[in-house]
Structures are given as C-alpha cells and as structure tokens.
C-alpha positions in Angstrom: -22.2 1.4 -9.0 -22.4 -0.3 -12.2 -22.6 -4.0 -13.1 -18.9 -4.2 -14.8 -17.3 -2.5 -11.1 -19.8 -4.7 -8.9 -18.2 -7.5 -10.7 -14.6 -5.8 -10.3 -15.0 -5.4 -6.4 -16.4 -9.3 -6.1 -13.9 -11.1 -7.8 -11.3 -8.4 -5.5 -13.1 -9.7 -2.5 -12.4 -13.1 -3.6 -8.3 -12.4 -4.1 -8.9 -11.0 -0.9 -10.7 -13.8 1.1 -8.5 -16.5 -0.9 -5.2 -14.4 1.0 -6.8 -13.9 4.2 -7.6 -17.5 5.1 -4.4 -18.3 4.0 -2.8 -15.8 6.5 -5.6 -17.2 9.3 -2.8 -19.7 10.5 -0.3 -19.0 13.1 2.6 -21.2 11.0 1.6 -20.3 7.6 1.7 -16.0 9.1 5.1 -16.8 11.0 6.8 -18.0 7.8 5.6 -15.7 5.6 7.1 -12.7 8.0 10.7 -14.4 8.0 10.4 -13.9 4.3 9.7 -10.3 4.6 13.5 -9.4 5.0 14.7 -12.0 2.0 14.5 -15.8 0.9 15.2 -18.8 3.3 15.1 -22.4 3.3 13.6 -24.9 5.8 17.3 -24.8 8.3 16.5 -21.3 8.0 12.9 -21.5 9.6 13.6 -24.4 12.0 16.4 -22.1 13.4 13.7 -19.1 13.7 11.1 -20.5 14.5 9.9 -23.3 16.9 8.2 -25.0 13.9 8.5 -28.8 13.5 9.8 -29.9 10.3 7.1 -31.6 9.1 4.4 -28.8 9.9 7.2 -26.2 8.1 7.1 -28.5 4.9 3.0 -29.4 5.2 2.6 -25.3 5.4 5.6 -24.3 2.9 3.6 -26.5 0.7 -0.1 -24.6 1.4 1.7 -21.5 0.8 3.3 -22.7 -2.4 -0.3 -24.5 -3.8 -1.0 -20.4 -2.9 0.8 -19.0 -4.7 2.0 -16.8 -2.2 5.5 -18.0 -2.3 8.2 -18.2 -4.7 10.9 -21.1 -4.5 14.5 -21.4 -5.9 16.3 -24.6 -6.2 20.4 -24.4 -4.8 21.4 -28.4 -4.6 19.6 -30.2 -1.8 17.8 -27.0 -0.5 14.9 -25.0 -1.6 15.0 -21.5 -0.4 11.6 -19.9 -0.1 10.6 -16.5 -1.0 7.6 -13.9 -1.2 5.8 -14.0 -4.4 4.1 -10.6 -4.7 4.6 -6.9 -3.2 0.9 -7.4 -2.1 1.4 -10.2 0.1 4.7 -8.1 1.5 2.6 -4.9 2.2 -0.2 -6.9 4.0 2.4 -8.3 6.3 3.9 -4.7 6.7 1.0 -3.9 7.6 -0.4 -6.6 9.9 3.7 -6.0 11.4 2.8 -2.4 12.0 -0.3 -3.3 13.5 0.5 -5.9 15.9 4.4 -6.3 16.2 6.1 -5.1 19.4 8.4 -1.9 18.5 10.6 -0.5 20.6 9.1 2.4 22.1 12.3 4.3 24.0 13.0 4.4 20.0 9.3 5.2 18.8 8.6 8.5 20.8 11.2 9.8 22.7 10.2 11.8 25.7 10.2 15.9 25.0 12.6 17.4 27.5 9.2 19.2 29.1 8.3 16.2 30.1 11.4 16.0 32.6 10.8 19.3 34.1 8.4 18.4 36.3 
C-alpha cells in the first residue's frame, strides 16, 4: 500500500469514526431511523418516539453540528431530514441487522415441511 492510499484509508477511518460515535446513542440512532422513510419535525418525533422534548432538541442539534441532518424551515416548525445516502445506507444496514422483521413474511414454510 502506498503513502497517498494509507493517507486515503486514514482520513476514511476518520469520516468513519466521526459517524459512528455519532450513531453510539440510543436518541441520536432512534431519530435518525424515523428519517429513513422522509422528513419530520419535533411533533413528529415526540409522537414516535418516547423522547422528551428537550433531549429531542439537545440531540436534533448534535446531529445538525453533524452534519448528518438536513433542516427545512415551514413557519414555526423545522422539519428534519437525512443529509447523505451514506448515513441512509448505514441505517439500512444497522435496520437489516438488528430490526425485528416479520418472519411468517421472511421465509415462508415449503409445503414439505407440512407433510410430516
């Protein structure tokens, strides 16, 4: 590996680490999957989630300073949304990873199993 892509993969690591602790709290990971599907303002994630207001705007805020979050201003409310397809596909991910799925859906039974 040369010196130009050892630098590459370090300051990657970095983007990496910098994301990563910012994912590394329970709040900050719960908002940022509501925005998965599309934008939503604070009403939106105290109706979702059982977040106090305070700790929504105190983490909305982290995740703004971020930069992991867009927001759009309509009158008194400010609607938050995802700021990159990375952040989106490493919340797909974790989703995939360690989000309950319906499983009568996920792999039906073949009808051999039945026969029995």
């Amino acid at each position: 590996m040369t010196d130009l892509e050892m630098q590459a993969m370090r300051t990657s690591a970095g983007e990496a680490t910098q994301l990563l602790k910012n994912l590394a709290n329970e709040d900050r990971l719960l908002l940022l999957c509501q925005m998965v599907d599309g934008e939503k303002c604070v009403s939106d994630f105290e109706a979702l989630l059982d977040i106090r207001q305070p700790t929504l705007s105190q983490q909305l805020g982290v995740l703004r300073n971020a930069g992991l979050v867009n927001t759009r201003r309509d009158g008194k409310r400010i609607y938050y949304s995802l700021a990159s397809d990375e952040v989106k596909q490493v919340l797909s991910l974790l989703y995939m990873l360690y989000c309950p799925v319906d499983l009568s859906k996920a792999n039906p039974p073949k009808e051999t199993e039945y026969a029995n």
